[in-house]
C-alpha positions in Angstrom: 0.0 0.0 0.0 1.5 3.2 -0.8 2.3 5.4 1.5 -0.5 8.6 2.5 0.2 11.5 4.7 -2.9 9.9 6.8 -0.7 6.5 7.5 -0.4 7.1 11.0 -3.5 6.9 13.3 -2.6 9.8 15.0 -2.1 12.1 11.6 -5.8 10.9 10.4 -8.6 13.3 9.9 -11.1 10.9 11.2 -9.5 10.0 14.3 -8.8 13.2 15.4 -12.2 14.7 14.5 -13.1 11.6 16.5 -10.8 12.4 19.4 -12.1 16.2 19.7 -15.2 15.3 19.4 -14.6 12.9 22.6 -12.6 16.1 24.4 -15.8 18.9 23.6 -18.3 16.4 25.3 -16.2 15.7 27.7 -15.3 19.3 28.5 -19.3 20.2 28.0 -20.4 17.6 30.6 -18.2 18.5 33.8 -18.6 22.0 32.8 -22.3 22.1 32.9 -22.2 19.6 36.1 -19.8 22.1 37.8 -22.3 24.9 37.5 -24.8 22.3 38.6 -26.9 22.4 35.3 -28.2 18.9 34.1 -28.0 19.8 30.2 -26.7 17.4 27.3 -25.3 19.3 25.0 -27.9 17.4 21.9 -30.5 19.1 24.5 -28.2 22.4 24.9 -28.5 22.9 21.2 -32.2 22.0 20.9 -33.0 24.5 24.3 -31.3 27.4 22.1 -32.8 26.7 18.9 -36.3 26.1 19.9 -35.6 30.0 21.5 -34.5 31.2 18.4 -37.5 29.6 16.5 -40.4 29.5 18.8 -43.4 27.3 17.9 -41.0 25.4 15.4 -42.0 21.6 14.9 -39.9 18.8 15.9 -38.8 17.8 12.5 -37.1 20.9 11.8 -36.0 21.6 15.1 -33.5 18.1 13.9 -32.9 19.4 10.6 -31.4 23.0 12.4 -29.3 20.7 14.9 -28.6 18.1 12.5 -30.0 15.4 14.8 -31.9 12.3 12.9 -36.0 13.0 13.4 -36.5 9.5 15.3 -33.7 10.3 18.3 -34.7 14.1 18.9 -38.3 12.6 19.8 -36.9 11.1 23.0 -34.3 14.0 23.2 -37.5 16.8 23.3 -39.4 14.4 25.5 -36.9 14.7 28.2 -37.4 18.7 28.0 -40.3 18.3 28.1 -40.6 16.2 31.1 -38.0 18.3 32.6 -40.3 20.8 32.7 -38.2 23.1 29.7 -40.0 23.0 26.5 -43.9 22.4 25.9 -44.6 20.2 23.2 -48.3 21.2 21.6 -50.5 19.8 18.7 -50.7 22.4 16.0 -53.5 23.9 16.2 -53.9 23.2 12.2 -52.4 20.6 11.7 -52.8 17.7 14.1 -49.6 15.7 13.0 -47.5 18.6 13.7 -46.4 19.2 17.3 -45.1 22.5 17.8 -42.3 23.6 20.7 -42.0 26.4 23.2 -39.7 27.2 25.8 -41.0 27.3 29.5 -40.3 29.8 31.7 -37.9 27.1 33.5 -36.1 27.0 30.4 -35.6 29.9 29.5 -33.9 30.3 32.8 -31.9 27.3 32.6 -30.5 28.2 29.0 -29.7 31.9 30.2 -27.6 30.2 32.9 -25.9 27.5 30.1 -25.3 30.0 27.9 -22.2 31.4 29.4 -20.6 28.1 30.4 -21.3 26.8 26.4 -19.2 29.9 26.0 -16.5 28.7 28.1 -16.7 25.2 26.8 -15.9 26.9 23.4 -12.6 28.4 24.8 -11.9 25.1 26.7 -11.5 23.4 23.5 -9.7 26.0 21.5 -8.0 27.2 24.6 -4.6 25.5 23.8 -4.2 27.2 20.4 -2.6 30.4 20.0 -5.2 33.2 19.6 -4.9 33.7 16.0 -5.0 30.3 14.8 -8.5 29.8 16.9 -10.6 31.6 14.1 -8.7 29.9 11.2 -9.4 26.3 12.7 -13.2 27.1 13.4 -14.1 28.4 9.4 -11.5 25.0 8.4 -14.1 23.1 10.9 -17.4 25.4 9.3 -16.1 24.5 5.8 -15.4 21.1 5.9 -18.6 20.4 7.8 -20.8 22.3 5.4 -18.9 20.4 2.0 -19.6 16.8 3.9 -23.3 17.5 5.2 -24.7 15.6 2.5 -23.4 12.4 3.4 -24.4 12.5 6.9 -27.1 10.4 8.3 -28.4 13.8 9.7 -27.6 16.6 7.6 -28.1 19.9 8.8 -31.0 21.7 7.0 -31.0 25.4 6.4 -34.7 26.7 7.6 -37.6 26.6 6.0 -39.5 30.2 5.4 -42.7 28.5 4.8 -43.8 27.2 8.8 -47.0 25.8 8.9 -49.1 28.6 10.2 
């Protein structure tokens, strides 16, 4: 086999994505459990996207976070029985259920969303300061070019909500 520059384990792509993506959720979890705030971050992301997008359905609350539509049922259910989202039958149309943030987690995601912030320079903390910005638009860019061959694409929001 001829020789790559990904030969070693330790020089490939994969493992390393795979590695960092071990350290961020890592990092993630004992922050949040230091500040005593019991928050994946799957449910992190879903918490500050169903702010952004109030009354936004479950199906595109996974496309925005790039989630499959089968697991982010049981990860909206434990919001919801956390007491942080409401989960609501459309009012026109009965298979859509549509998601708000409680009062509860509103609160909650006010208090993660500093600590996300420090998770952020947890895991870019060990690079000099001007290659963090370069590595996060390499990350953004390779991300966006593979999407499509993900089992959960990200999916840029619809305009057209059912109203």
């Amino acid at each position: 086999m001829p020789d790559t520059p990904y030969d070693a384990l330790y020089d490939m792509p994969g493992h390393l994505i795979r590695r960092l993506h071990q350290i961020s959720t890592a990092i993630f979890t004992a922050r949040m459990a230091e500040a005593g705030i019991d928050l994946t971050s799957v449910q992190f992301a879903a918490l500050k996207t169903v702010r952004e997008n109030p009354g936004i359905d479950q199906a595109t609350l996974a496309g925005l976070i790039a989630y499959d539509r089968v697991t982010i049922g049981g990860v909206v259910d434990r919001l919801v029985t956390k007491g942080l989202v409401s989960r609501e039958v459309h009012p026109r149309d009965r298979r859509a259920r549509v998601l708000e943030l409680s009062p509860d987690g509103q609160t909650l995601l006010d208090r993660a969303l500093p600590v996300a912030g420090l998770v952020q320079e947890d895991i870019v903390g060990a690079l000099p300061a001007e290659d963090r910005e370069p590595f996060v638009a390499l990350l953004r860019r390779a991300t966006e070019a593979a999407n499509d061959s993900s089992r959960a694409p990200l999916v840029a929001r619809k305009t057209e909500m059912i109203e």
